[in-house]
Each structure stands twice: as structure tokens, then as C-alpha cells.
VEXKOL-654131 format. One record per residue: residue number from 0; x, y, z negated of N, C-alpha, C in turn. Coordinates in steps of 0.2 Angstrom, whole numbers. Layout:
BEGIN
+------+-------+-------+-------+-------+-------+-------+-------+-------+-------+
: resi :    nx :    ny :    nz :   cax :   cay :   caz :    cx :    cy :    cz :
+------+-------+-------+-------+-------+-------+-------+-------+-------+-------+
:  NUM :     X :     Y :     Z :     X :     Y :     Z :     X :     Y :     Z :
...
+------+-------+-------+-------+-------+-------+-------+-------+-------+-------+
# end
This chain:
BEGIN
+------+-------+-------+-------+-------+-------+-------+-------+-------+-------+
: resi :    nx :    ny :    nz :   cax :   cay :   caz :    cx :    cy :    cz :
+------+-------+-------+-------+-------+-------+-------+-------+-------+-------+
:    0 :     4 :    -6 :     0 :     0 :     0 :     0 :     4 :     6 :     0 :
:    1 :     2 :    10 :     5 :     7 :    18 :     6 :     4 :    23 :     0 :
:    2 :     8 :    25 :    -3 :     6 :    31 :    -7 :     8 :    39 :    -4 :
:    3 :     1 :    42 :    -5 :     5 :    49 :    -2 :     7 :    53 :    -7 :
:    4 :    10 :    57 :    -8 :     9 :    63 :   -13 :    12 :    69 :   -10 :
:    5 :    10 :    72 :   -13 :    11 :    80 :   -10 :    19 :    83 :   -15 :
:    6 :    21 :    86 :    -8 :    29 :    89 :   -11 :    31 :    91 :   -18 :
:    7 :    25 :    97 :   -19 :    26 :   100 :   -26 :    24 :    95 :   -29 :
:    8 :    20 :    90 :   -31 :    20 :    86 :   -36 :    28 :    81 :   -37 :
:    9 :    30 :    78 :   -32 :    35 :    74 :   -33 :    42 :    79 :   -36 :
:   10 :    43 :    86 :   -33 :    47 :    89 :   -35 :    46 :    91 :   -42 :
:   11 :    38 :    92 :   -45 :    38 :    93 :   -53 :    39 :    86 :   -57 :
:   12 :    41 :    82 :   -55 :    41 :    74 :   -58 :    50 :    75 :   -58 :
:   13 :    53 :    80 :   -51 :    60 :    78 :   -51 :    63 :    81 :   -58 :
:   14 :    59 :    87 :   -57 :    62 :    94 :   -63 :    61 :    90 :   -69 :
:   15 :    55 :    88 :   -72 :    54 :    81 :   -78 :    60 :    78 :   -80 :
:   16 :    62 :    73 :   -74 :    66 :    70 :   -76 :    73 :    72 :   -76 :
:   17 :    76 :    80 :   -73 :    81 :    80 :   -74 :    82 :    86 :   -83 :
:   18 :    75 :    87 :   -83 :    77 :    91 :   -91 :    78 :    85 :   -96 :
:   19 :    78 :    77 :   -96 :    79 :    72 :   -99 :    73 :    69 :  -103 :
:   20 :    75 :    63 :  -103 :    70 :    59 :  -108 :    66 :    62 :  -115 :
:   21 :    72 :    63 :  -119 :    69 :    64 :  -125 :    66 :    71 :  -125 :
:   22 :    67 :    78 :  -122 :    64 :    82 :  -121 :    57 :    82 :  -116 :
:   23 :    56 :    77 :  -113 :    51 :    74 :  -112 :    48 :    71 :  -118 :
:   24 :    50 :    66 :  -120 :    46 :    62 :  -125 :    42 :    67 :  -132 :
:   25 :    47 :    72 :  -132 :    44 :    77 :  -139 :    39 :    81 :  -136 :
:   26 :    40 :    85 :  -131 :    36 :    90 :  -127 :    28 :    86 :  -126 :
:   27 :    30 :    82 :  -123 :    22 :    77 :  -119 :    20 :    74 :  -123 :
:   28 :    24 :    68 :  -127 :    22 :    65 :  -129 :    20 :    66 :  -137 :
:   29 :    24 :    69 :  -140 :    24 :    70 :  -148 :    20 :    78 :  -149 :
:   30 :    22 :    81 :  -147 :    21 :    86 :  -147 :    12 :    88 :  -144 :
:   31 :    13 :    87 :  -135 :     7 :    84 :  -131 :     0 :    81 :  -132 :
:   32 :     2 :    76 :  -137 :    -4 :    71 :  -137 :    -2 :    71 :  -144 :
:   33 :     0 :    69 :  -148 :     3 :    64 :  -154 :    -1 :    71 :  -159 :
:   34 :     1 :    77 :  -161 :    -2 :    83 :  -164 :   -10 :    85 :  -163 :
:   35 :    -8 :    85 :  -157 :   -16 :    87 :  -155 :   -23 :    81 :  -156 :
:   36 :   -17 :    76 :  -158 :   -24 :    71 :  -157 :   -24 :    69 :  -164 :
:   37 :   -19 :    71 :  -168 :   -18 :    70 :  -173 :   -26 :    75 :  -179 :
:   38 :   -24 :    83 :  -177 :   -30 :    86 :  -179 :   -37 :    85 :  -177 :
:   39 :   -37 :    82 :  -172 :   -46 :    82 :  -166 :   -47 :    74 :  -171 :
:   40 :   -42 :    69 :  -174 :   -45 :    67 :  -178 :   -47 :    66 :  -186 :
:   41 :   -43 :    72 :  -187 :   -43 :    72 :  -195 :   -49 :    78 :  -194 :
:   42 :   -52 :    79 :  -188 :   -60 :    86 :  -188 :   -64 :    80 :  -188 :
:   43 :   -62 :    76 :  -184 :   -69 :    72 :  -184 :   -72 :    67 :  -189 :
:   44 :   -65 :    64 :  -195 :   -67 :    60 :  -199 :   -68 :    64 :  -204 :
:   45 :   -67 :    70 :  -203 :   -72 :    75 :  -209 :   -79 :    75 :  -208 :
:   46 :   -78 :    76 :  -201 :   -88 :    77 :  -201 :   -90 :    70 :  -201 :
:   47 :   -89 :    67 :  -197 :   -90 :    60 :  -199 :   -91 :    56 :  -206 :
:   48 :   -86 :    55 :  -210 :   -84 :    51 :  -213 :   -86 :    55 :  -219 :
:   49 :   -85 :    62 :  -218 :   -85 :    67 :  -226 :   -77 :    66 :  -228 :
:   50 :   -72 :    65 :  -225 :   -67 :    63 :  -230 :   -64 :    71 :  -227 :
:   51 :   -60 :    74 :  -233 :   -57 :    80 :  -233 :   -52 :    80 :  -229 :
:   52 :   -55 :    86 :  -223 :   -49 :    86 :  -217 :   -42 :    86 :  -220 :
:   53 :   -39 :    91 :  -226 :   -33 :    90 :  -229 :   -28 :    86 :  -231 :
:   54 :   -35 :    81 :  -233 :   -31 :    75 :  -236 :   -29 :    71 :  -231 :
:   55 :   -33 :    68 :  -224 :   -31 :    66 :  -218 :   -28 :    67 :  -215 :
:   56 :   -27 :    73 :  -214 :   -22 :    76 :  -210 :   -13 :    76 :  -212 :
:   57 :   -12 :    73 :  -216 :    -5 :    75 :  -219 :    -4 :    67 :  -216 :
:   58 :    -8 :    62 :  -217 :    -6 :    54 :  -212 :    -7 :    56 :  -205 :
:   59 :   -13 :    59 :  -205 :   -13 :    58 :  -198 :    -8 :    63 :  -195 :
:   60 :    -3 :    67 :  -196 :     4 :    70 :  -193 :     6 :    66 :  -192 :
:   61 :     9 :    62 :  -197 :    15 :    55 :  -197 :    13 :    50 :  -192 :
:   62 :     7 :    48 :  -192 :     5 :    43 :  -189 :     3 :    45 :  -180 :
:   63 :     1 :    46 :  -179 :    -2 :    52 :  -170 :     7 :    52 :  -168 :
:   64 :     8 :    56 :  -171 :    17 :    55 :  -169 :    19 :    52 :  -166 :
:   65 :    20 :    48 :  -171 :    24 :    41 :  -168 :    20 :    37 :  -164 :
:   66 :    13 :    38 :  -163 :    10 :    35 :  -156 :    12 :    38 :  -150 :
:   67 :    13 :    46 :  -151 :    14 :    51 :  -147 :    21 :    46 :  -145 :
:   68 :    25 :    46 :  -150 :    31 :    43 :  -145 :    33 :    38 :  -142 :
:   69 :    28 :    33 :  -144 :    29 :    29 :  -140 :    25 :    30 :  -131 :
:   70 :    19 :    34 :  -133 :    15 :    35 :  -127 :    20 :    40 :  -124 :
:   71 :    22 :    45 :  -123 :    30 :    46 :  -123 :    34 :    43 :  -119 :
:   72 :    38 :    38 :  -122 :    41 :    32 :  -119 :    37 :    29 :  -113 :
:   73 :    32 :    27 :  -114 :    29 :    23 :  -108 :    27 :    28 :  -101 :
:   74 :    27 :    36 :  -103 :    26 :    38 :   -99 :    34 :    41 :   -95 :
:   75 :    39 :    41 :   -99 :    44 :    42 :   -95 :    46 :    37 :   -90 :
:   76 :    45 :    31 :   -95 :    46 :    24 :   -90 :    42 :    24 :   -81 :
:   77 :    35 :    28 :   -83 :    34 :    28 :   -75 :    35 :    33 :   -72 :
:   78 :    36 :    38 :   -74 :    38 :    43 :   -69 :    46 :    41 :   -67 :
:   79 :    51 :    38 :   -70 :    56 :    37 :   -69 :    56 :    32 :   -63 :
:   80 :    52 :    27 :   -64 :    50 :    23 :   -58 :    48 :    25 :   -51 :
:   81 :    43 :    29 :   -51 :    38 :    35 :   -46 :    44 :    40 :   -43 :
:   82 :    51 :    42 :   -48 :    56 :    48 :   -44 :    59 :    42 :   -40 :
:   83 :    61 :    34 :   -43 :    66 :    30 :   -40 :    62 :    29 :   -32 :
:   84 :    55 :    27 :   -34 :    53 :    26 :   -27 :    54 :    32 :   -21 :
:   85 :    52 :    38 :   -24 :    53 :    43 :   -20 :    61 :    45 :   -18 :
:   86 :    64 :    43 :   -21 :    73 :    42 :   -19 :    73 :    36 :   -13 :
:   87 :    70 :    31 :   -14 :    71 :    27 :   -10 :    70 :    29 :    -2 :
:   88 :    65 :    32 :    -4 :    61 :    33 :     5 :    64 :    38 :     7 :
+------+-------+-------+-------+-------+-------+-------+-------+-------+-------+
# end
């Protein structure tokens, strides 16, 4: 199956990969996702559950994180994939 993608995208994947992995992995994925989802759900077990955003919130930093990082890592891994096929062709 042929993939297309457009110039400016494959060049914004090159810039990605050439600022590095872990500046990636913090930026997108910890930072990104990991924080943000961290708060959206220490809001929602409060309304939900009643439990004190506060007191949620202080796990859910630590814990969102380190999912962020991992989610993170697995998104490096394809965009690294996606630059090497675009080097190929």
C-alpha cells in the first residue's frame, strides 16, 4: 500500500526527530498528554466520585506522567519509523 503525505508534514516529523527523543518524550508525551490528562481526571473523579480534586491530584501528577512517558516512547518509535521510510524513498 502507497502512502502519500504532504511535504510540510514529513518535514515537521524531520524537525521532531532532529530536536531528539527525550525532548520529544517530555514536550508530547509527559508534558502533552501525561499533565493534561492528569488534571481532566482528578476534575472528573471529583464530580463524579466526590473525592477532593486536591487530594487526587497529587497521584494523579505522578502517575499520568509516567503513562505520558511511556506514550511518549511509543510515539517516538513511529515517527522514527515514518522519517526512515521517508529516507528510503
Amino acid at each position: 500500500m502507497v502512502k502519500f503525505m504532504h511535504p510540510h508534514q514529513s518535514e515537521k516529523l524531520k524537525a521532531l526527530v532532529r530536536k531528539g527523543k527525550w525532548s520529544y518524550v517530555l514536550k508530547h508525551g509527559v508534558l502533552g498528554w501525561g499533565v493534561p490528562t492528569a488534571i481532566l481526571w482528578s476534575a472528573i473523579m471529583h464530580f463524579i466520585d466526590s473525592i477532593p480534586f486536591n487530594e487526587s491530584i497529587f497521584l494523579a501528577l505522578v502517575l499520568f506522567p509516567i503513562g505520558g512517558l511511556f506514550w511518549g516512547l511509543f510515539m517516538w518509535f513511529f515517527i522514527k519509523r515514518e522519517v526512515s521510510k521517508l529516507q528510503q524513498d
